[in-house]
PyMOL CGO cylinders between C-alpha atoms (Angstrom):
from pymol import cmd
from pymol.cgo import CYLINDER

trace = [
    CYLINDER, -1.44, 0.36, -28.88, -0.62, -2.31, -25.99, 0.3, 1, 1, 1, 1, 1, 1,
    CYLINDER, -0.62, -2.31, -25.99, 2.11, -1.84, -23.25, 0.3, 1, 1, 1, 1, 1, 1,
    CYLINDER, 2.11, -1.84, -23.25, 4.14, -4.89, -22.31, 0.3, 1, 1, 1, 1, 1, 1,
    CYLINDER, 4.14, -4.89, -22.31, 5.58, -5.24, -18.93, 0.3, 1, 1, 1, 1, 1, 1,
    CYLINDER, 5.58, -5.24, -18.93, 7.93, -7.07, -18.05, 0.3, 1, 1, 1, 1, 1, 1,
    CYLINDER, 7.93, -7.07, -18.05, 9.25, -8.08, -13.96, 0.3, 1, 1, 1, 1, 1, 1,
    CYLINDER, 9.25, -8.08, -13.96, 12.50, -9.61, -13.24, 0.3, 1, 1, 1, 1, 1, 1,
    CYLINDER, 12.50, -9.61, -13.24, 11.70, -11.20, -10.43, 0.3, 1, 1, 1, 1, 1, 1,
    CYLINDER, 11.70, -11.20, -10.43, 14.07, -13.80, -8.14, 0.3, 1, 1, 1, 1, 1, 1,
    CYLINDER, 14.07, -13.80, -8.14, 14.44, -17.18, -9.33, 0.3, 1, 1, 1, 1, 1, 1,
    CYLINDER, 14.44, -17.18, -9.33, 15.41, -18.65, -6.34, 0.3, 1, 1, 1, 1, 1, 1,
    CYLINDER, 15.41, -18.65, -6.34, 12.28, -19.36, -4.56, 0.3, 1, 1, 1, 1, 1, 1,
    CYLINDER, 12.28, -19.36, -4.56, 12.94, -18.38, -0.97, 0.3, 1, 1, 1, 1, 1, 1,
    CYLINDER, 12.94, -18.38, -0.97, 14.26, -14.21, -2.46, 0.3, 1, 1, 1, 1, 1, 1,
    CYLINDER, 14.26, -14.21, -2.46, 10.92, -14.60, -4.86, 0.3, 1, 1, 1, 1, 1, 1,
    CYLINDER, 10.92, -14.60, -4.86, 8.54, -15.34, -1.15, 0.3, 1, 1, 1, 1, 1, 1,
    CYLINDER, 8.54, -15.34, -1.15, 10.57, -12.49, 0.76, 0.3, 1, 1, 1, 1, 1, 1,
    CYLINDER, 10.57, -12.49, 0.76, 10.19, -10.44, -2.49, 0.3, 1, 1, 1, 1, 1, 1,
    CYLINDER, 10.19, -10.44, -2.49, 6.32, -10.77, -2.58, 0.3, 1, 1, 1, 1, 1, 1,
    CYLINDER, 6.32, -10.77, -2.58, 6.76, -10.60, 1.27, 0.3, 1, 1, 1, 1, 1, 1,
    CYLINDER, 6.76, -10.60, 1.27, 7.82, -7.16, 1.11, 0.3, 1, 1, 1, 1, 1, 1,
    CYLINDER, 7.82, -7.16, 1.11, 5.45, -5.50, -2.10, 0.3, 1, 1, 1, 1, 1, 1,
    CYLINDER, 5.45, -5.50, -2.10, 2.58, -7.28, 0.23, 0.3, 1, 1, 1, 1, 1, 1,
    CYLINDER, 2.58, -7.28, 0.23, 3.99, -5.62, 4.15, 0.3, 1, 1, 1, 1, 1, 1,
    CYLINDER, 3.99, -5.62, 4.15, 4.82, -2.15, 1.76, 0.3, 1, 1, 1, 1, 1, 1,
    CYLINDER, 4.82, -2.15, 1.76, 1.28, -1.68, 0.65, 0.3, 1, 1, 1, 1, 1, 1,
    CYLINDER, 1.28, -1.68, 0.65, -0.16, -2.91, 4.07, 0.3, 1, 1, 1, 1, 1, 1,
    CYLINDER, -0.16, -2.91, 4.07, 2.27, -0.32, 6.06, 0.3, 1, 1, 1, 1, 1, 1,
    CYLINDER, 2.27, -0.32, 6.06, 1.25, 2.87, 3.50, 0.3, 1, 1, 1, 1, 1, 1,
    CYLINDER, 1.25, 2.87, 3.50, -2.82, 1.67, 4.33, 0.3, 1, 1, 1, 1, 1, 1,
    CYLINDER, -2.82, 1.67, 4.33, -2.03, 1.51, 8.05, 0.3, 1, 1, 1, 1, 1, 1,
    CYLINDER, -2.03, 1.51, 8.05, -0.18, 4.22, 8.86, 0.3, 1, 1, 1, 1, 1, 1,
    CYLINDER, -0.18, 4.22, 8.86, -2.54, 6.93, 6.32, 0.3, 1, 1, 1, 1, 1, 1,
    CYLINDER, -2.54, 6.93, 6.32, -5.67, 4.74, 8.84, 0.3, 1, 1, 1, 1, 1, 1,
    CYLINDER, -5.67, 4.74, 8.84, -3.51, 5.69, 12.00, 0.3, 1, 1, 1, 1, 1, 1,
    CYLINDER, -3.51, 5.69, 12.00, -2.77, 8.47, 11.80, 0.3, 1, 1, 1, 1, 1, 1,
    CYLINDER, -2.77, 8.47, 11.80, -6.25, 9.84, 12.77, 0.3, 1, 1, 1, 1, 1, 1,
    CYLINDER, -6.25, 9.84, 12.77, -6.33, 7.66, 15.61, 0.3, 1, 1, 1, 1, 1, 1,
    CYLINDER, -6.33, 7.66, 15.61, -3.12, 8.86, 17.06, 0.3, 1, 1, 1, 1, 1, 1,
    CYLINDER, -3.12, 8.86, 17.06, -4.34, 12.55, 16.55, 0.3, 1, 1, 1, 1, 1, 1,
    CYLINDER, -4.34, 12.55, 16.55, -5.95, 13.93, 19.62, 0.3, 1, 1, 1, 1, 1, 1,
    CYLINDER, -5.95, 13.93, 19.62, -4.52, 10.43, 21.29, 0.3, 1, 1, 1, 1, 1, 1,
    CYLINDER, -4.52, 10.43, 21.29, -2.43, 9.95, 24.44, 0.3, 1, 1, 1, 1, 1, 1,
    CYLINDER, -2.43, 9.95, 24.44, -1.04, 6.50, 23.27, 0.3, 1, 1, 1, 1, 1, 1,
    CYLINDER, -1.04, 6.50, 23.27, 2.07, 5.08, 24.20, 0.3, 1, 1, 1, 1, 1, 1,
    CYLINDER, 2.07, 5.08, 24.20, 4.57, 3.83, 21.48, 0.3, 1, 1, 1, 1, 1, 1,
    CYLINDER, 4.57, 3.83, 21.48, 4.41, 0.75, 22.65, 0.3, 1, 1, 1, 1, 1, 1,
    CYLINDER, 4.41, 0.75, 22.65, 0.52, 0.64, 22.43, 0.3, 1, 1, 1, 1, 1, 1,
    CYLINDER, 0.52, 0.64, 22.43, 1.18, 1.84, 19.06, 0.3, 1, 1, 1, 1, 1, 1,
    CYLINDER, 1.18, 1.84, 19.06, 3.98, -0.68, 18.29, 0.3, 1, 1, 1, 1, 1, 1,
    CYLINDER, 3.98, -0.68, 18.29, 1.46, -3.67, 19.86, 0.3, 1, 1, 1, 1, 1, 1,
    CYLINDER, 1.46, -3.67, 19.86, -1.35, -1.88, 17.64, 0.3, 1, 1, 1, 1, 1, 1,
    CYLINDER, -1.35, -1.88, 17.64, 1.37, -2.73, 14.48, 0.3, 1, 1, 1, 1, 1, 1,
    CYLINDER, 1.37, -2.73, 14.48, 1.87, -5.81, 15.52, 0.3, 1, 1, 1, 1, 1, 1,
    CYLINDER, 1.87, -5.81, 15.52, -1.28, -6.90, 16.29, 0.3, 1, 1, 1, 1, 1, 1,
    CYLINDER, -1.28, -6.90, 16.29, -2.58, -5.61, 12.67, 0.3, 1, 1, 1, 1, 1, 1,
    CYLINDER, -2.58, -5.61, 12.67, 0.52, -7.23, 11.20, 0.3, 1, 1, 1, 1, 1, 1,
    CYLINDER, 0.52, -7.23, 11.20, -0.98, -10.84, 12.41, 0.3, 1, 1, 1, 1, 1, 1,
    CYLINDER, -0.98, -10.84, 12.41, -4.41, -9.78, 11.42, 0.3, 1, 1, 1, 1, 1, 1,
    CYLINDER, -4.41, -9.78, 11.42, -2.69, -9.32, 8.06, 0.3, 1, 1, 1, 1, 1, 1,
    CYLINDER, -2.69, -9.32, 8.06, -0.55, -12.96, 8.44, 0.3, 1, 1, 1, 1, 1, 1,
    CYLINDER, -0.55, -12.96, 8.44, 2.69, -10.53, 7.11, 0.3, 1, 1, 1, 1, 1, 1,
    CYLINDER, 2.69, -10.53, 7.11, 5.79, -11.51, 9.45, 0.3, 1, 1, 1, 1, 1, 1,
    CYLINDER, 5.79, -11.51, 9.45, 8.43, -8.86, 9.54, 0.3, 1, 1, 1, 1, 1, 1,
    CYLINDER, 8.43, -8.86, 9.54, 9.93, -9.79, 13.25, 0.3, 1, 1, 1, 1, 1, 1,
    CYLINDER, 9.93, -9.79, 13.25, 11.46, -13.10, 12.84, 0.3, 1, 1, 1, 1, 1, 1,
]
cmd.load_cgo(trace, "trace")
């Protein structure tokens, strides 16, 4: 038995960069948030110390989302 798979993904190659752009920030936001969420708990942060803590990870993670 073998499974084929098959991905239609854009041609153009600026939609095929935001594309791989967004699987990459997807799976990065799911890993950060599941990680932060026991740091907020029991935490007097601010949401803006938690949006600079996003940001600041986002760099760490060279994944621009704020153009």
């Amino acid at each position: 038995m073998r499974a084929i798979l098959e991905f239609n993904l854009p041609e153009d190659e600026q939609e095929l960069k935001d594309y791989q752009d967004g699987v990459k920030c997807k799976y990065f936001l799911h890993r950060w948030l599941q990680e932060y969420k026991r740091v907020l708990e029991g935490s007097n942060k601010t949401g803006v110390e938690v949006f600079d803590d996003l940001t600041e990870a986002l760099d760490k993670e060279n994944i621009e989302i704020f153009d």
